[in-house]
KOLKOLTOR-146478 format. One line per 2 residues: number of its first residue (from 1); their letters; for each residue z negated, y negated, x negated of N, C-alpha, C. Coordinates in pm, whole numbers, always signed. Layout:
BEGIN
NUM) a) Z,Y,X,Z,Y,X,Z,Y,X ~ ... $
END
This chain:
BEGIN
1) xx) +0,+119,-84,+0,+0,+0,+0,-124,-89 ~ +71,-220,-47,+70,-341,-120,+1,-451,-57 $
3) xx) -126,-505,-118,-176,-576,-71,-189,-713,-138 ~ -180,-845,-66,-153,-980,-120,-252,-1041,-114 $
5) xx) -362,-1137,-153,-484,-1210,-174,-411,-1334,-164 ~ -465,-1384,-45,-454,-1552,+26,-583,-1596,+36 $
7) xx) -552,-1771,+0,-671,-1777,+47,-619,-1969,+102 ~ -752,-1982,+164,-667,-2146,+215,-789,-2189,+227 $
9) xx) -840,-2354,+194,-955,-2428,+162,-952,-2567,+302 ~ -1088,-2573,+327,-1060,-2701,+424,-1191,-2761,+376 $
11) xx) -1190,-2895,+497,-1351,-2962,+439,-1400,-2976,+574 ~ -1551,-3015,+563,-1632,-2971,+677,-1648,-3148,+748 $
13) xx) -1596,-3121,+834,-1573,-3297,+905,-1729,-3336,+963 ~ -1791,-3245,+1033,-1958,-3269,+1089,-2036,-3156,+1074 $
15) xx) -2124,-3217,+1047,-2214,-3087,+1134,-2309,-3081,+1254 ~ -2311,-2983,+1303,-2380,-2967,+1459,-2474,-2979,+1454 $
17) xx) -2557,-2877,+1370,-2724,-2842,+1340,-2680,-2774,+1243 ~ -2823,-2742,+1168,-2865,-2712,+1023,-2794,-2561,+1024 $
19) xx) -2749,-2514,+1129,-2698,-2360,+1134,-2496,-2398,+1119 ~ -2469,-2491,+1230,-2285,-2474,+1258,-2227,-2593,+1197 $
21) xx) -2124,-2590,+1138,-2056,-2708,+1106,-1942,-2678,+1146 ~ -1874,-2827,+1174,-1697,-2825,+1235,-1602,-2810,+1100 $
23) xx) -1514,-2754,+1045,-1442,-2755,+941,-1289,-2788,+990 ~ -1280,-2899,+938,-1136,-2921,+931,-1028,-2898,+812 $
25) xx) -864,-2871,+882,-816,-2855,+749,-812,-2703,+656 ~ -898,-2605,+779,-867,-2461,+691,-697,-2436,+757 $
27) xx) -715,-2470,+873,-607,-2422,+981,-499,-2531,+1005 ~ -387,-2438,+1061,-264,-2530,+1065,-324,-2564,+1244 $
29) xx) -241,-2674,+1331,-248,-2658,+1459,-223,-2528,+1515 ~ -108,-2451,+1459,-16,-2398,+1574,-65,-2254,+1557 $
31) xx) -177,-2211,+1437,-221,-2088,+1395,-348,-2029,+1491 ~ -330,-1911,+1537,-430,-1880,+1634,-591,-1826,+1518 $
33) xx) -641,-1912,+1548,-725,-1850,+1506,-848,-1813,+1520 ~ -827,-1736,+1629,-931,-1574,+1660,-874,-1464,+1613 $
35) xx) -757,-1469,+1537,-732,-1363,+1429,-817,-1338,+1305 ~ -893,-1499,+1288,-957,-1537,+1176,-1105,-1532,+1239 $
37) xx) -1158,-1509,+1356,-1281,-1484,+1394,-1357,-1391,+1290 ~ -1503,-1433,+1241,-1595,-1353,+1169,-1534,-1318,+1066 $
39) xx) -1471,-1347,+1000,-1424,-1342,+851,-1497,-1460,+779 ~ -1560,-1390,+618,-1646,-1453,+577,-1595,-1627,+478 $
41) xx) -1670,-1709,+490,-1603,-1818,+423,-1775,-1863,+298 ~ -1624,-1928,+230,-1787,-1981,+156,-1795,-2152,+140 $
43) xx) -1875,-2220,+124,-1881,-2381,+102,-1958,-2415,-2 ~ -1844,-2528,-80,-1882,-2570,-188,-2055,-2610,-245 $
45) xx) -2105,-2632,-147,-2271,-2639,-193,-2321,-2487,-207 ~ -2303,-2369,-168,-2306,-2258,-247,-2369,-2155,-99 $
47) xx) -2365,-2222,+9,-2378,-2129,+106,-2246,-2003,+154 ~ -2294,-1926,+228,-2199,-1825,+291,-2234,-1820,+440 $
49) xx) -2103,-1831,+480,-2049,-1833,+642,-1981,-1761,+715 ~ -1924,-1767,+868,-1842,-1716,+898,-1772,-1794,+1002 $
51) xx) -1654,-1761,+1020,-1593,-1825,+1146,-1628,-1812,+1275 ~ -1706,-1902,+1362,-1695,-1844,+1495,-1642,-1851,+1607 $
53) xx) -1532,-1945,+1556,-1441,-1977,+1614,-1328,-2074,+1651 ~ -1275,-2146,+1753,-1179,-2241,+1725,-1266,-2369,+1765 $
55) xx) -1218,-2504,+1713,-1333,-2593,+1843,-1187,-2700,+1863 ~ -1169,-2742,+1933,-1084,-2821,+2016,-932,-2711,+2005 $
57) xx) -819,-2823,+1974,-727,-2778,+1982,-618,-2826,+1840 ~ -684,-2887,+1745,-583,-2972,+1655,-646,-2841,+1519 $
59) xx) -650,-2763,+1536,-641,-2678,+1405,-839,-2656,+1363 ~ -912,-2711,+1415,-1061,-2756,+1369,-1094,-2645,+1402 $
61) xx) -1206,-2552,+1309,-1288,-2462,+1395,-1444,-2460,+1375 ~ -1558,-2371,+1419,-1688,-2377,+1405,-1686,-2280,+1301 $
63) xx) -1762,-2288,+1240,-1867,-2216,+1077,-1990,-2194,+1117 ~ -2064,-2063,+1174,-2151,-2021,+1141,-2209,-2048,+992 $
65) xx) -2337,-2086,+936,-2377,-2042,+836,-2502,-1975,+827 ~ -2479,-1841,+772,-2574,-1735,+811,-2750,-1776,+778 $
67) xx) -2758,-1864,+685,-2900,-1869,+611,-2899,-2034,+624 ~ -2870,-2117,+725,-2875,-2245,+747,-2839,-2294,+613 $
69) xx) -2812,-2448,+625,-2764,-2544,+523,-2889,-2584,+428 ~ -2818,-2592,+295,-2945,-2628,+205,-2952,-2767,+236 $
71) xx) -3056,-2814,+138,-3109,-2933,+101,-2989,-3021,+107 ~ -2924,-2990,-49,-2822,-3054,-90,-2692,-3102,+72 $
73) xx) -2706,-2980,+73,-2549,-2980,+226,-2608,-3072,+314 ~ -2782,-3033,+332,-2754,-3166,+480,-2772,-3285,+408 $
75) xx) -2786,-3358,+287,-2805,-3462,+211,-2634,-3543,+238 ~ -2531,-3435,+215,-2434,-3463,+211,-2375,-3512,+324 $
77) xx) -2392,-3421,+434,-2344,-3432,+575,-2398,-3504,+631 ~ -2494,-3603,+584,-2601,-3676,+689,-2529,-3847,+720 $
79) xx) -2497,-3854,+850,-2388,-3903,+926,-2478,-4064,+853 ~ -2592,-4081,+847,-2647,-4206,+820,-2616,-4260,+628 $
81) xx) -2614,-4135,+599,-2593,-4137,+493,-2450,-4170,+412 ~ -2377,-4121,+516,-2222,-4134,+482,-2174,-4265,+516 $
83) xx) -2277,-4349,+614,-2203,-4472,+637,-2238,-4580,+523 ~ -2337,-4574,+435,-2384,-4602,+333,-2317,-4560,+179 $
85) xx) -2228,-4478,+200,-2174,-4465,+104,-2237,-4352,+43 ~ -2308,-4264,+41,-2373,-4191,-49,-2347,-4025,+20 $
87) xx) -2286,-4049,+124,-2227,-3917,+152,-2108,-3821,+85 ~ -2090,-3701,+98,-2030,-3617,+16,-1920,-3562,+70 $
89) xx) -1842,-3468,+32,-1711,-3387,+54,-1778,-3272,+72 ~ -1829,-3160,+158,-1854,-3026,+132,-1713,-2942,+166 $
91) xx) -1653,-2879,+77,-1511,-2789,+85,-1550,-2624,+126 ~ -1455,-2592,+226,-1470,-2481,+267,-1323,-2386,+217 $
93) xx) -1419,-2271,+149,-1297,-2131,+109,-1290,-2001,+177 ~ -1144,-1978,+239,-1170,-1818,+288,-1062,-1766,+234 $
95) xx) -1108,-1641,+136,-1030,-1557,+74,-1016,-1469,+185 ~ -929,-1357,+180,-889,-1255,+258,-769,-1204,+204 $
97) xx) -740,-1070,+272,-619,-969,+195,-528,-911,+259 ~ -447,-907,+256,-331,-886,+345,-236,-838,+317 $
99) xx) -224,-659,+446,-126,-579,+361,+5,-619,+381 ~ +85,-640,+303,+231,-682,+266,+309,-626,+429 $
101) xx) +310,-480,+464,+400,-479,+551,+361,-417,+665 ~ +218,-429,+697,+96,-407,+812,+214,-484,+960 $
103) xx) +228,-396,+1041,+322,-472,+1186,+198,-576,+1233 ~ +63,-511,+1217,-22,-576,+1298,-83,-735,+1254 $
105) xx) -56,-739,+1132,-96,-849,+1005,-235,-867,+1015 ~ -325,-768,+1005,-475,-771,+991,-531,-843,+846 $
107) xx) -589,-940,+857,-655,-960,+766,-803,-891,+700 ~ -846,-871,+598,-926,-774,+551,-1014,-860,+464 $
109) x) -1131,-829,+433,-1194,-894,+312,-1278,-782,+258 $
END
């Protein structure tokens, strides 16, 4: 079997609570993605996540993060903070693997 390693990066536009953040920018608009449901992601402050799903309709989806946001992440994300200038970029990565000529195009990790 031939298998290909993709991976595609977005950044996290809000967050909800210390558990979900909105990530924009992993996804195209037109890509469904509940194909991408519960596949694991990771974010640049050093937590691990998962997708839980889509949130509107312009490509944005929700991020579970399994062990809540550190220190650092809500320092970053903190909406008071960002209008002040001292807010941050947190970047989101999801690797995954994908067999070359699968009909079904399952992604794997």
């Amino acid at each position: 079997a031939v298998v290909s390693t993709q991976s595609t990066g977005g950044l996290v536009e809000r967050m909800n609570d210390e558990w979900t953040v909105i990530v924009k920018d992993l996804f195209k608009k037109e890509t469904d993605i509940d194909l991408f449901t519960h596949l694991n992601v990771s974010l640049s402050t050093g937590e691990r996540g998962r997708i839980d799903g889509s949130f509107g309709n312009s490509g944005k989806c929700k991020v579970y993060v399994e062990d809540g946001l550190s220190e650092d992440a809500l320092t970053l994300l903190d909406k008071k903070k960002r209008k002040e200038g001292g807010g941050g970029k947190v970047v989101v990565k999801l690797v995954f693997k994908r067999f070359m000529f699968d009909k079904k195009k399952q992604m794997l990790q």
